[in-house]
C-alpha positions in Angstrom: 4.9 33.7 45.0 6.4 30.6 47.0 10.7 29.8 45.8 10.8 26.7 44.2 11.7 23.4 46.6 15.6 22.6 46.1 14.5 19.1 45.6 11.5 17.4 43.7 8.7 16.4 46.4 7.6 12.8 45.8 3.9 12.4 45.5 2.5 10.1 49.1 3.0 6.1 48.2 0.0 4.7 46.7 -1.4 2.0 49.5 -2.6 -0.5 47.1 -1.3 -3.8 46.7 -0.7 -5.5 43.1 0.0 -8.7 42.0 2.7 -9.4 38.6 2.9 -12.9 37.0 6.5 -14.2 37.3 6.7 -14.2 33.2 5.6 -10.1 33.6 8.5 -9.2 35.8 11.3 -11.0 34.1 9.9 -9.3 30.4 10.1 -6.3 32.7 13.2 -7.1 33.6 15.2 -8.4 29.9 13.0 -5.0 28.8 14.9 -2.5 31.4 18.2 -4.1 30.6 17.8 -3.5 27.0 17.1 0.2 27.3 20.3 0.4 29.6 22.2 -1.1 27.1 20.9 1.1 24.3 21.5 3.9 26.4 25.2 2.9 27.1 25.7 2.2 23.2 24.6 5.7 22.5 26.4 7.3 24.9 30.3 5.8 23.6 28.9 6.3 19.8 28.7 10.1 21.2 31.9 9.7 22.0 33.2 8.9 19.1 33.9 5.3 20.0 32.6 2.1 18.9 30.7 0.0 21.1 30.2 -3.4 21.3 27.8 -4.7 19.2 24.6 -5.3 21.5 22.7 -8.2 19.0 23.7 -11.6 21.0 24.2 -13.8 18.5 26.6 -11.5 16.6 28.7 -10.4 19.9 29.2 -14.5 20.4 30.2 -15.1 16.7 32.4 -12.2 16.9 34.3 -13.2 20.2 34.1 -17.3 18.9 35.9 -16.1 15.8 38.7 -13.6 17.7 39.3 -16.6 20.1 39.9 -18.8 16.8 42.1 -16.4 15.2 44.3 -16.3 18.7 44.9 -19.9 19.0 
């Protein structure tokens, strides 16, 4: 029986070439963010702390209505 590698081995690059529409890779893009984010807000409400909200429209109202409120 062989030891098991101290590292992962990566499987050989694939040689192929692909092509991605330009509206593909920036969905990919917003997509991957969004997980991060998620992933972030998860981790501080393991905390316990509160997050900021992640829903744009309600972060901008809420930081619109704190800058009122400080004038």
């Amino acid at each position: 029986m062989r030891p098991a590698p101290s590292r992962p081995q990566a499987a050989p690059a694939a040689r192929e070439t692909t092509t991605k529409n330009r509206w593909a890779m920036l969905l990919h893009i917003v997509n991957h963010k969004n997980y991060h984010r998620g992933f972030v807000a998860d981790m501080l409400y393991q905390l316990p702390a509160t997050p900021p909200t992640t829903d744009l429209p309600v972060y901008l109202r809420d930081v619109h209505r704190e800058a009122a409120l400080a004038l």
